[in-house]
LOKOLLUM-14346 format. One record per atom (N, C-alpha, C): residue in three letters; atom name; y, z, x. Coordinates in nm, 2 decimals, padded with zeros to 4 digits. Atoms other than C-alpha are relative to their C-alpha. Layout:
BEGIN
rest, atom, c2, c3, c1
Ala, CA, Y, Z, X
...
This chain:
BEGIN
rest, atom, c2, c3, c1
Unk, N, -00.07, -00.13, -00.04
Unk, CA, 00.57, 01.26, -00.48
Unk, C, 00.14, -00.02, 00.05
Unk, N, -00.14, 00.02, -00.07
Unk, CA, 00.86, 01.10, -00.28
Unk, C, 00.09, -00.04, -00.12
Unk, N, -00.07, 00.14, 00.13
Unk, CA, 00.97, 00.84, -00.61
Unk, C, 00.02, -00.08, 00.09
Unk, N, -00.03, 00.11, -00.03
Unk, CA, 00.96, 00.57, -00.36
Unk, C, -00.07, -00.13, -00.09
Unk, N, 00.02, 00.18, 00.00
Unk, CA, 00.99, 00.17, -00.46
Unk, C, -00.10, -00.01, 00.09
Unk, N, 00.08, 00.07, -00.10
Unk, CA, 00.82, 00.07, -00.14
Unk, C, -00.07, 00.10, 00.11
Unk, N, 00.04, -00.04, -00.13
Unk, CA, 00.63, 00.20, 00.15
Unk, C, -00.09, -00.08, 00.10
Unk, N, 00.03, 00.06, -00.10
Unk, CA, 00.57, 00.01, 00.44
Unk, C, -00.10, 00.03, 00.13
Unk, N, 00.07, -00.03, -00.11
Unk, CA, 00.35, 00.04, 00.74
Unk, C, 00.02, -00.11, 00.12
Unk, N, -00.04, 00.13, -00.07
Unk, CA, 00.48, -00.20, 01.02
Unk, C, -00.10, -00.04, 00.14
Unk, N, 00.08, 00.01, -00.15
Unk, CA, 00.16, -00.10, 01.29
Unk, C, 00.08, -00.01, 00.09
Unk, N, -00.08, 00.01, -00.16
Unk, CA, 00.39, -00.07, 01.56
Unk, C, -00.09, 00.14, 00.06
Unk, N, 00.11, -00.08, -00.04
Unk, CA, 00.13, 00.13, 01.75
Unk, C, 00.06, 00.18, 00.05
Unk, N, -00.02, -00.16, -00.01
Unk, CA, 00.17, 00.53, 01.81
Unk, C, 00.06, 00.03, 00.14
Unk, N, -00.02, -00.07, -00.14
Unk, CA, 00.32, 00.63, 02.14
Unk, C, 00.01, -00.13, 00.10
Unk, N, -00.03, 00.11, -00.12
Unk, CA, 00.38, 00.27, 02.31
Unk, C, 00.05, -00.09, -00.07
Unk, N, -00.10, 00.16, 00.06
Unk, CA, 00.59, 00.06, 02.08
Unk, C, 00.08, 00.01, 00.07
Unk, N, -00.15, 00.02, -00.09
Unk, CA, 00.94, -00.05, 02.26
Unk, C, 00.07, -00.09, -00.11
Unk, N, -00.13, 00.07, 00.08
Unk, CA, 01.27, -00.16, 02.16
Unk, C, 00.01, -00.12, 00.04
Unk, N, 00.00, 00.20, -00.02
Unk, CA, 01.22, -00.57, 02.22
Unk, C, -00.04, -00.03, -00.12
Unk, N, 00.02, 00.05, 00.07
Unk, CA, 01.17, -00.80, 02.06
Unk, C, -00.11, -00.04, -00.08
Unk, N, 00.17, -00.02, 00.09
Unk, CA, 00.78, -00.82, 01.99
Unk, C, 00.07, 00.12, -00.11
Unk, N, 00.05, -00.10, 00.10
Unk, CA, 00.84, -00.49, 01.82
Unk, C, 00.14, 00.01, -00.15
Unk, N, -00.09, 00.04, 00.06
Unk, CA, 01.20, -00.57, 01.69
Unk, C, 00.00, -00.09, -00.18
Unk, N, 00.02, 00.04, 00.11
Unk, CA, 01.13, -00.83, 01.46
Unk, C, -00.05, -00.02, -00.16
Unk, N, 00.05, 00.00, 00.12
Unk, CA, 00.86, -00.71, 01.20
Unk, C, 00.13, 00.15, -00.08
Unk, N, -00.11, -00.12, 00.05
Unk, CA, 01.16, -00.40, 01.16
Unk, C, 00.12, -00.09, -00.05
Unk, N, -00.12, 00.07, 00.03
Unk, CA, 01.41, -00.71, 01.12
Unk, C, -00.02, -00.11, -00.11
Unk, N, 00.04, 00.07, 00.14
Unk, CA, 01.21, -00.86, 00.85
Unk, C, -00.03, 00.05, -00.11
Unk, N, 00.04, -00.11, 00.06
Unk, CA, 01.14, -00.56, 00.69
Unk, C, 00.18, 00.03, -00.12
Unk, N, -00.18, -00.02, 00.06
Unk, CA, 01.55, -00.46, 00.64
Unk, C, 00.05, -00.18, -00.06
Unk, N, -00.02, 00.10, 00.03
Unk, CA, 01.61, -00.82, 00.56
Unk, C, -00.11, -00.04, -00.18
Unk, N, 00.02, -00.06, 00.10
Unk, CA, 01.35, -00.78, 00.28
Unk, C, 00.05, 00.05, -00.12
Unk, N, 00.00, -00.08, 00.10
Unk, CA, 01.40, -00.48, 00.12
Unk, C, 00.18, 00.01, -00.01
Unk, N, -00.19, -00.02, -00.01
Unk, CA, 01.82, -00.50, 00.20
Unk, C, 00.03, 00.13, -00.02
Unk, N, -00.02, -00.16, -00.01
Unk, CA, 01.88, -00.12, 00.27
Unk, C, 00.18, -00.03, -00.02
Unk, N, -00.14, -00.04, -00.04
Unk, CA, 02.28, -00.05, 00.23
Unk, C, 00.01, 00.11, 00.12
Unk, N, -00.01, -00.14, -00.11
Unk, CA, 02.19, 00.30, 00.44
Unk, C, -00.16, -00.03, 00.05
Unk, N, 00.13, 00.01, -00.09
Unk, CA, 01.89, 00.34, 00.68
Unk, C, 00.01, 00.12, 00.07
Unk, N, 00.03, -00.09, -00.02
Unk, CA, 01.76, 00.68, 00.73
Unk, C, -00.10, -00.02, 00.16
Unk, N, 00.09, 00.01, -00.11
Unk, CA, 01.64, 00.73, 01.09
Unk, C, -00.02, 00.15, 00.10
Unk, N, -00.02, -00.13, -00.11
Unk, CA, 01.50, 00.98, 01.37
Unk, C, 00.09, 00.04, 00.06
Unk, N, -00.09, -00.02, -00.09
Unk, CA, 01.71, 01.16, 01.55
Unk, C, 00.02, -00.06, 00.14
Unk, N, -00.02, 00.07, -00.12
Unk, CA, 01.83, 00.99, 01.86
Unk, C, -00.08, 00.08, 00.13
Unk, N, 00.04, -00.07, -00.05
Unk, CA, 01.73, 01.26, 02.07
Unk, C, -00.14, 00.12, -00.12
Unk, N, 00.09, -00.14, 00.02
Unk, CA, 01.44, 01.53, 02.01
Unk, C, -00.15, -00.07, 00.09
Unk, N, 00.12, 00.04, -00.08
Unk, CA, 01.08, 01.61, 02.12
Unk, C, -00.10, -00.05, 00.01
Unk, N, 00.08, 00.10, 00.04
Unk, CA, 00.87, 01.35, 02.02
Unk, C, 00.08, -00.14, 00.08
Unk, N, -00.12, 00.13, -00.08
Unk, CA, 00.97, 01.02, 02.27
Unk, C, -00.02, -00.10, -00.11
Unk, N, -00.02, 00.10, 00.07
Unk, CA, 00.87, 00.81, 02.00
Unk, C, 00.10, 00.03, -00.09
Unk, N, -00.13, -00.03, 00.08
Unk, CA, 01.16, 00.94, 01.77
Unk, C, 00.10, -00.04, 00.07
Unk, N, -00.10, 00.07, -00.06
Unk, CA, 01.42, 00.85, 02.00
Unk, C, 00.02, -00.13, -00.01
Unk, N, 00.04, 00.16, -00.06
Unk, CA, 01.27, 00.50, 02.10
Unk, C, 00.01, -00.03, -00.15
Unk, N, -00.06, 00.05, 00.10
Unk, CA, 01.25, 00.47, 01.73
Unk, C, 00.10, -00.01, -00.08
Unk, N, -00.14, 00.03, 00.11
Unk, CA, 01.56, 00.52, 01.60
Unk, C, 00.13, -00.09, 00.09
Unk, N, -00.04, 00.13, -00.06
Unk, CA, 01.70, 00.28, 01.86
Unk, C, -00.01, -00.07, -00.02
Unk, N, 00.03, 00.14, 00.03
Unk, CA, 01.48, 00.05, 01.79
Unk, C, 00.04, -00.06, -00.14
Unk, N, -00.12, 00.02, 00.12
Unk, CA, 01.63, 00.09, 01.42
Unk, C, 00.10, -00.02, -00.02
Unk, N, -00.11, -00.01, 00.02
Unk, CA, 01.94, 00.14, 01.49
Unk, C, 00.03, -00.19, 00.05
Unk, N, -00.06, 00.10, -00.05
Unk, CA, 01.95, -00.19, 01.69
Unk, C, -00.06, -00.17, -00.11
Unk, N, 00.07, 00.09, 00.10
Unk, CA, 01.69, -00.41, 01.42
Unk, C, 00.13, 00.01, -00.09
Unk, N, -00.11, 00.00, 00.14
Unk, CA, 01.98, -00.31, 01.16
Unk, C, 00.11, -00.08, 00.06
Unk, N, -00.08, 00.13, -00.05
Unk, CA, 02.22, -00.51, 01.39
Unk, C, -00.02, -00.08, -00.03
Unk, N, 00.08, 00.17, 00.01
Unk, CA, 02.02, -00.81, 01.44
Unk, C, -00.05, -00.03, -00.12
Unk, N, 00.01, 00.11, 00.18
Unk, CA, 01.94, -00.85, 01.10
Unk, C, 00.06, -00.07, -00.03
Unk, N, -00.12, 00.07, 00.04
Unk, CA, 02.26, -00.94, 01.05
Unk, C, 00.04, -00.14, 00.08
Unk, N, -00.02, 00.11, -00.10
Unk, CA, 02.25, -01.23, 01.27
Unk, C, -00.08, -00.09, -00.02
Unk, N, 00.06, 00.10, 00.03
Unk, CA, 02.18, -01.55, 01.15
Unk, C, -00.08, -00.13, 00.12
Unk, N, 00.08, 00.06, -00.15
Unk, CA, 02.05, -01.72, 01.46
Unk, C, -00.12, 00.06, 00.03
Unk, N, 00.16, -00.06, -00.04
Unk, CA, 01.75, -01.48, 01.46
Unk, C, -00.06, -00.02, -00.09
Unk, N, 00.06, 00.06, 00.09
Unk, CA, 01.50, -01.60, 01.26
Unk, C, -00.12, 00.05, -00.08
Unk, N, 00.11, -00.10, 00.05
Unk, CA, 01.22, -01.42, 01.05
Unk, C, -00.01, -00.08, -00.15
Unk, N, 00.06, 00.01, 00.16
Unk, CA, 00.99, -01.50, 00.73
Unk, C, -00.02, 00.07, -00.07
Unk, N, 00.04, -00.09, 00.10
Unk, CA, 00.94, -01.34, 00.43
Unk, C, -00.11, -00.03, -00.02
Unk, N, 00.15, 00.04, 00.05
Unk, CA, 00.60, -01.31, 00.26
Unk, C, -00.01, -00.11, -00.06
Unk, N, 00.04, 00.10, 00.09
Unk, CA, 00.63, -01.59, 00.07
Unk, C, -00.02, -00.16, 00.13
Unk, N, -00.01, 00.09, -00.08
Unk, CA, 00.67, -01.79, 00.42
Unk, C, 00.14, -00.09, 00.03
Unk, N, -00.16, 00.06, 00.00
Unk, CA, 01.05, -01.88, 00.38
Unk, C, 00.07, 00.08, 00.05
Unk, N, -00.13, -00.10, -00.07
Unk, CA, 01.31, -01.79, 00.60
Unk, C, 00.10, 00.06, -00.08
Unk, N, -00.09, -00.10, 00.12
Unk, CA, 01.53, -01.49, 00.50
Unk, C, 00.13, -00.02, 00.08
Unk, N, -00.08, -00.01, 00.00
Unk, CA, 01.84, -01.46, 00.51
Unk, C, 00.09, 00.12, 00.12
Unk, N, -00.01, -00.10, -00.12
Unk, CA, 02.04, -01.25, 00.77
Unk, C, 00.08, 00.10, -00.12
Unk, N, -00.03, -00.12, 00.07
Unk, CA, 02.12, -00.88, 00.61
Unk, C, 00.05, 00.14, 00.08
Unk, N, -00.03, -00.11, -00.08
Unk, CA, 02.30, -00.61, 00.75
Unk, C, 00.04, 00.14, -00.04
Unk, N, -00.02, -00.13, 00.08
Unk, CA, 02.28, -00.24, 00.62
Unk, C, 00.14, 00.03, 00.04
Unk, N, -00.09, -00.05, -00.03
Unk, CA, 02.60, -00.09, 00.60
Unk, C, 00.03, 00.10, 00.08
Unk, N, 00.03, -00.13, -00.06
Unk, CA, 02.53, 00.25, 00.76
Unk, C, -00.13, 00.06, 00.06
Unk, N, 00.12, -00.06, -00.05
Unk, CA, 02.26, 00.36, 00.99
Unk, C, 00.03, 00.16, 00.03
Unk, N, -00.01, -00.16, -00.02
Unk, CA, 02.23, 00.78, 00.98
Unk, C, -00.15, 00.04, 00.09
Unk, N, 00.10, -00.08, -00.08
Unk, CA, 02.03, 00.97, 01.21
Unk, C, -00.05, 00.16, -00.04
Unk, N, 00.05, -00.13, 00.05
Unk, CA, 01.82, 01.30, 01.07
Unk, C, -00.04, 00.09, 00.14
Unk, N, 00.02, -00.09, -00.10
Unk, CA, 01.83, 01.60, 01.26
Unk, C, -00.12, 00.11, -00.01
Unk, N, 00.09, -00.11, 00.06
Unk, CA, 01.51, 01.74, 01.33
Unk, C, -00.03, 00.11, 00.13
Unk, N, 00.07, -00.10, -00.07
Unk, CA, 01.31, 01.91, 01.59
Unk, C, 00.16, 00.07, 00.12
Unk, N, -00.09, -00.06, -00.10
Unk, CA, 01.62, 01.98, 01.87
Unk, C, 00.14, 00.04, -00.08
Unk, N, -00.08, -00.11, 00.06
Unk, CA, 01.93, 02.19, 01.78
Unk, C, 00.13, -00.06, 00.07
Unk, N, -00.14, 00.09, 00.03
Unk, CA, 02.20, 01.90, 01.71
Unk, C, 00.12, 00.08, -00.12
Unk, N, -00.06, -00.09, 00.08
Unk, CA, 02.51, 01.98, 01.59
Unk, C, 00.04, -00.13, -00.09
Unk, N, -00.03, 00.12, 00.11
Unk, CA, 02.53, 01.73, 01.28
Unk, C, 00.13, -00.02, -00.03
Unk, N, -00.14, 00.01, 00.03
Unk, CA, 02.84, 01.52, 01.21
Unk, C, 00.04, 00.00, -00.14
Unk, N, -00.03, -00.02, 00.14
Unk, CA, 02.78, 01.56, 00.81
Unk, C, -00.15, 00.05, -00.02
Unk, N, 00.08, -00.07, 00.09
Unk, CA, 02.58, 01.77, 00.60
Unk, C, -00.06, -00.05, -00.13
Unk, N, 00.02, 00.09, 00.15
Unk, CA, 02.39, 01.65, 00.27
Unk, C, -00.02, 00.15, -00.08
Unk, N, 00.08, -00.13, 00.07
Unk, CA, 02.32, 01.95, 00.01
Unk, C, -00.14, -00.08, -00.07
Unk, N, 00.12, 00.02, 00.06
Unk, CA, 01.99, 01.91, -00.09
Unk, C, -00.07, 00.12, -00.06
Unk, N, 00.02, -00.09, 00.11
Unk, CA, 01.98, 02.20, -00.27
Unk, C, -00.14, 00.00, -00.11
Unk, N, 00.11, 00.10, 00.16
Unk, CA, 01.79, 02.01, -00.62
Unk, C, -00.12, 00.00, 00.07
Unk, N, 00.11, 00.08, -00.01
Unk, CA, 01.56, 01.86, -00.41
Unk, C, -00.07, 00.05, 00.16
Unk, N, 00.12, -00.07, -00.05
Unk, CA, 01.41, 02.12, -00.18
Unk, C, -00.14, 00.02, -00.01
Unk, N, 00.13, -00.02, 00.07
Unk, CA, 01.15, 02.20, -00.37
Unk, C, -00.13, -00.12, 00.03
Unk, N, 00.12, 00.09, -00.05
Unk, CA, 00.98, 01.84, -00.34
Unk, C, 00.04, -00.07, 00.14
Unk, N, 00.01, 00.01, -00.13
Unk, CA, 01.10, 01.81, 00.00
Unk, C, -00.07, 00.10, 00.09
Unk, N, 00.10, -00.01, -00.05
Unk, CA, 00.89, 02.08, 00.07
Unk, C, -00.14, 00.01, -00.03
Unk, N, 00.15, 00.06, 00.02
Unk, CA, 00.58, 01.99, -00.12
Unk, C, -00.03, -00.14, 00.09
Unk, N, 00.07, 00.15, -00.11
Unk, CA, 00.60, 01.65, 00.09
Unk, C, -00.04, 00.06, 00.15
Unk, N, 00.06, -00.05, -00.15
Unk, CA, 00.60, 01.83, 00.45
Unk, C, -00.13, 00.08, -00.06
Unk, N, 00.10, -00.07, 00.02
Unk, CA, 00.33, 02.04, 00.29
Unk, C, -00.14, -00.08, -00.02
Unk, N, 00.09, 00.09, 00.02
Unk, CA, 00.12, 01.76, 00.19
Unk, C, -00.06, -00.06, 00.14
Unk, N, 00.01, 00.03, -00.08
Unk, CA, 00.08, 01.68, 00.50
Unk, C, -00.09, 00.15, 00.08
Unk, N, 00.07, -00.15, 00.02
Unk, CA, -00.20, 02.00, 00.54
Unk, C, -00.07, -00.05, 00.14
Unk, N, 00.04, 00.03, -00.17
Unk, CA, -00.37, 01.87, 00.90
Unk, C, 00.12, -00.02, 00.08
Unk, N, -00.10, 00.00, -00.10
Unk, CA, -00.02, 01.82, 01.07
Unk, C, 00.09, 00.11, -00.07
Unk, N, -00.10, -00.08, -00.07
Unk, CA, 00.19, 02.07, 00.98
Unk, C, -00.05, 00.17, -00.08
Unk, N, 00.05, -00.12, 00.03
Unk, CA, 00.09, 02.49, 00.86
Unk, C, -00.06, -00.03, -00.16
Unk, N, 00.05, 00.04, 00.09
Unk, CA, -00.17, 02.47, 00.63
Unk, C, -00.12, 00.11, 00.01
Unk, N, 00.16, -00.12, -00.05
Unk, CA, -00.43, 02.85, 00.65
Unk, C, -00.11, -00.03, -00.08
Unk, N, 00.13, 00.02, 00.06
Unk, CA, -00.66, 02.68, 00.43
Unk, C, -00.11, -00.11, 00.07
Unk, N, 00.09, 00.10, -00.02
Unk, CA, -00.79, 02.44, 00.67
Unk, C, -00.01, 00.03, 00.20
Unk, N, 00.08, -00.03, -00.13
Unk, CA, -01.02, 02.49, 00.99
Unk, C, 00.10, -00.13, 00.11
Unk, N, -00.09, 00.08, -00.13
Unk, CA, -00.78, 02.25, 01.27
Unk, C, 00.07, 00.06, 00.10
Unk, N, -00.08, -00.01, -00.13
Unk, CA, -00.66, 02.26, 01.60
Unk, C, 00.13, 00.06, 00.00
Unk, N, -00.13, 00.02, 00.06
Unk, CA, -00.35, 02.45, 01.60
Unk, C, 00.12, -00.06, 00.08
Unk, N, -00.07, 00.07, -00.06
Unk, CA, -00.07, 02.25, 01.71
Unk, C, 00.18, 00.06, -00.01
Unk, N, -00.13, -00.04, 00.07
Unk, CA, 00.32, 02.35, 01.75
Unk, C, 00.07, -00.05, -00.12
Unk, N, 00.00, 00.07, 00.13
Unk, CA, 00.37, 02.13, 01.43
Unk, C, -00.02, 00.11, -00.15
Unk, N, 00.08, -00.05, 00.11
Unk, CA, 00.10, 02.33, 01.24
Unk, C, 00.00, 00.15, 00.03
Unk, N, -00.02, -00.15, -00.05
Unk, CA, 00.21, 02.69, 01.38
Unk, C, 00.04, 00.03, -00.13
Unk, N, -00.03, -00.04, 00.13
Unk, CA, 00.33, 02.91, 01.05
Unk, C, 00.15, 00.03, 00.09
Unk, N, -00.13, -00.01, -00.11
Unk, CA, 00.65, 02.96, 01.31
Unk, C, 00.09, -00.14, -00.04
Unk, N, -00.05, 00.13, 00.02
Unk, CA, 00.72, 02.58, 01.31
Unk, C, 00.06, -00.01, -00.18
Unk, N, -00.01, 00.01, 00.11
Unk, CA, 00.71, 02.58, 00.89
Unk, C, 00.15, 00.09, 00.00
Unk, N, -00.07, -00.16, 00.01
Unk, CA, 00.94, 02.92, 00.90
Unk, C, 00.14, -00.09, 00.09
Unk, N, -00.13, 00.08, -00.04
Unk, CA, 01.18, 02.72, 01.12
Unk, C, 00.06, -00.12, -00.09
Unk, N, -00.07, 00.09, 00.11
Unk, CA, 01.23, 02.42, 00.90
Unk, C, 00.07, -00.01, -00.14
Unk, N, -00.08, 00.00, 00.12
Unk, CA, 01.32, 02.59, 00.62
Unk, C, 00.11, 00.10, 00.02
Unk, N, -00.13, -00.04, -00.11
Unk, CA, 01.56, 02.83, 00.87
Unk, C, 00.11, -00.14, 00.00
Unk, N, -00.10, 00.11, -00.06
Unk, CA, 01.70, 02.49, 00.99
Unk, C, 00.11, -00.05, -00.14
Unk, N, -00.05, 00.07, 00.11
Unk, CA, 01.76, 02.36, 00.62
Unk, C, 00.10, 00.11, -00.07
Unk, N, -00.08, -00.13, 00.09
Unk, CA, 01.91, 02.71, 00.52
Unk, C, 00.13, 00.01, 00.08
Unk, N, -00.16, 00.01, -00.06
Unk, CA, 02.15, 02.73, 00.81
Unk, C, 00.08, -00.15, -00.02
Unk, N, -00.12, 00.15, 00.02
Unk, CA, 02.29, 02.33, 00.74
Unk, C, 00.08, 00.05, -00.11
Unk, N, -00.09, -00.03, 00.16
Unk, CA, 02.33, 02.47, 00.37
Unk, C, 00.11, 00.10, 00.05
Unk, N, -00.12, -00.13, -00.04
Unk, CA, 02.54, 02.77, 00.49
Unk, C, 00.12, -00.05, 00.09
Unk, N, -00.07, 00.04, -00.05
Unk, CA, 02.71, 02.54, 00.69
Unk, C, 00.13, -00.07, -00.13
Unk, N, -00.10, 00.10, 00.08
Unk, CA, 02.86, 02.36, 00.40
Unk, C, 00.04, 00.08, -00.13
Unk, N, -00.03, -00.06, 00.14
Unk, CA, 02.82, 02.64, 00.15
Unk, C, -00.11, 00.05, -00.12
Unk, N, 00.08, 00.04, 00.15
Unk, CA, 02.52, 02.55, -00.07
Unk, C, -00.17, 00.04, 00.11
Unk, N, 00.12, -00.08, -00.05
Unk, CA, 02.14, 02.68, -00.02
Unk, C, -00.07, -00.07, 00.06
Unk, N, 00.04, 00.07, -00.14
Unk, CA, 02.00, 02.38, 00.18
Unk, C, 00.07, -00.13, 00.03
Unk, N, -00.08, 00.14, -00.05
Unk, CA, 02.13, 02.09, 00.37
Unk, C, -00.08, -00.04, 00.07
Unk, N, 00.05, 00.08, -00.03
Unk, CA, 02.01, 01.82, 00.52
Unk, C, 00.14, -00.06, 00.14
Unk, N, -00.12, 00.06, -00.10
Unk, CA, 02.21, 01.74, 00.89
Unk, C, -00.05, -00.15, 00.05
Unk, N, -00.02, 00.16, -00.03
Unk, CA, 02.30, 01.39, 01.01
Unk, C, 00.09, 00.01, 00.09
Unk, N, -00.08, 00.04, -00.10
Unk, CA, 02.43, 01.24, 01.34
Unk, C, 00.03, -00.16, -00.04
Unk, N, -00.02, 00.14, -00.01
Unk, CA, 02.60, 00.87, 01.34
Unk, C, 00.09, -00.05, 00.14
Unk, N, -00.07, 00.10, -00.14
Unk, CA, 02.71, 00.62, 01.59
Unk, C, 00.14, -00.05, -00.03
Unk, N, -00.10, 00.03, 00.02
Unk, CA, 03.03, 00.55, 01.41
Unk, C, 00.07, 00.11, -00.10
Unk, N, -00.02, -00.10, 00.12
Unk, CA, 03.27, 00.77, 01.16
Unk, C, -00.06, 00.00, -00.13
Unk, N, 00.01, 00.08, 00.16
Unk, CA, 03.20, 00.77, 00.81
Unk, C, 00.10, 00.07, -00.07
Unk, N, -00.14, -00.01, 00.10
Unk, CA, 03.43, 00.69, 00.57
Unk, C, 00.02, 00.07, -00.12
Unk, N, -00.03, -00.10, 00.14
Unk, CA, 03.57, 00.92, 00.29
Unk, C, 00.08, -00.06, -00.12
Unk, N, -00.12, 00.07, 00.06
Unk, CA, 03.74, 00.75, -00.01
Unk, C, 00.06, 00.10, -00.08
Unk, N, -00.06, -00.06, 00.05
Unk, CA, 03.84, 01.06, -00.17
Unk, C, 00.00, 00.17, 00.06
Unk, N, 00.03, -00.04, -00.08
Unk, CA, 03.88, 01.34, 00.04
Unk, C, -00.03, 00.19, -00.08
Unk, N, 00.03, -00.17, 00.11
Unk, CA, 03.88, 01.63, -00.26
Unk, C, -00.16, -00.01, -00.04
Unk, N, 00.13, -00.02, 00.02
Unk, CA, 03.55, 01.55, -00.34
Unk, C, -00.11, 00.07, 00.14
Unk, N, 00.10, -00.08, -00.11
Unk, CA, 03.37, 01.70, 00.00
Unk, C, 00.04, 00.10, 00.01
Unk, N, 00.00, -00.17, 00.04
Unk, CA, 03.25, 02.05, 00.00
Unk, C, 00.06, 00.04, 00.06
């Protein structure tokens, strides 16, 4: 449904991983791996603590990748190589950030929201007997695609996708942005 290459599971446990280095390194073998140029992460802030803690702990694994002194194996048992994504972006979700760029995602609505939807025990789903949770409220649903309609309007186009970063980003042609 997504078209991904890979999907990962790193077990870093639900609600008590931290940003060291026990939990550091299977994320710093991971990017080293798969060699991301961009790295899609939580928002720094919102209401989930593990979204924070994790996109820290991303943002800072995509550092130390790059650092040949720290040391990690690949599956085959051989040391990898140090690798450093170009750009780490932060996705803006549950709190009401004001994004430093917009993406149109327009096209790819549609199976962006069959994927939240696939997800029918966590997020609004009236066909199924569960607990209801602020996640799984028909409120919560009705906001995410509010959220994705105000980004688009922000930039022009019917949905967007907002993003915060830790550095600028660079423009090489400045007629091309909407």
């Amino acid at each position: 449904m997504l078209g991904l290459s890979a999907r990962e599971n790193l077990g870093l446990p639900d609600g008590f991983f931290r940003n060291d280095r026990e939990h550091q390194l299977p994320l710093i073998a991971a990017i080293r791996r798969y060699q991301p140029e961009v790295v899609l992460c939580n928002a720094i802030h919102d209401r989930h603590p593990d979204h924070g803690r994790g996109a820290q702990l991303a943002t800072d694994a995509c550092f130390l990748a790059g650092l040949r002194m720290i040391e990690t194996m690949g599956p085959d048992g051989q040391p990898q190589a140090p690798w450093r994504p170009k750009n780490v972006y932060h996705y803006v979700q549950d709190r009401a950030i004001v994004p430093a760029f917009v993406v149109d995602i327009s096209a790819h609505w549609p199976g962006k929201w069959a994927s939240i939807q696939a997800y029918g025990t966590q997020f609004f789903n009236p066909n199924i007997d569960e607990p209801s949770t602020y996640l799984s409220s028909e409120e919560f649903s009705k906001f995410l695609e509010a959220r994705a309609r105000e980004f688009g309007h922000m930039i022009g186009v019917e949905f967007g996708e907002g993003f915060t970063v830790h550095r600028p980003v660079g423009v090489r042609d400045v007629t091309t942005l909407l």
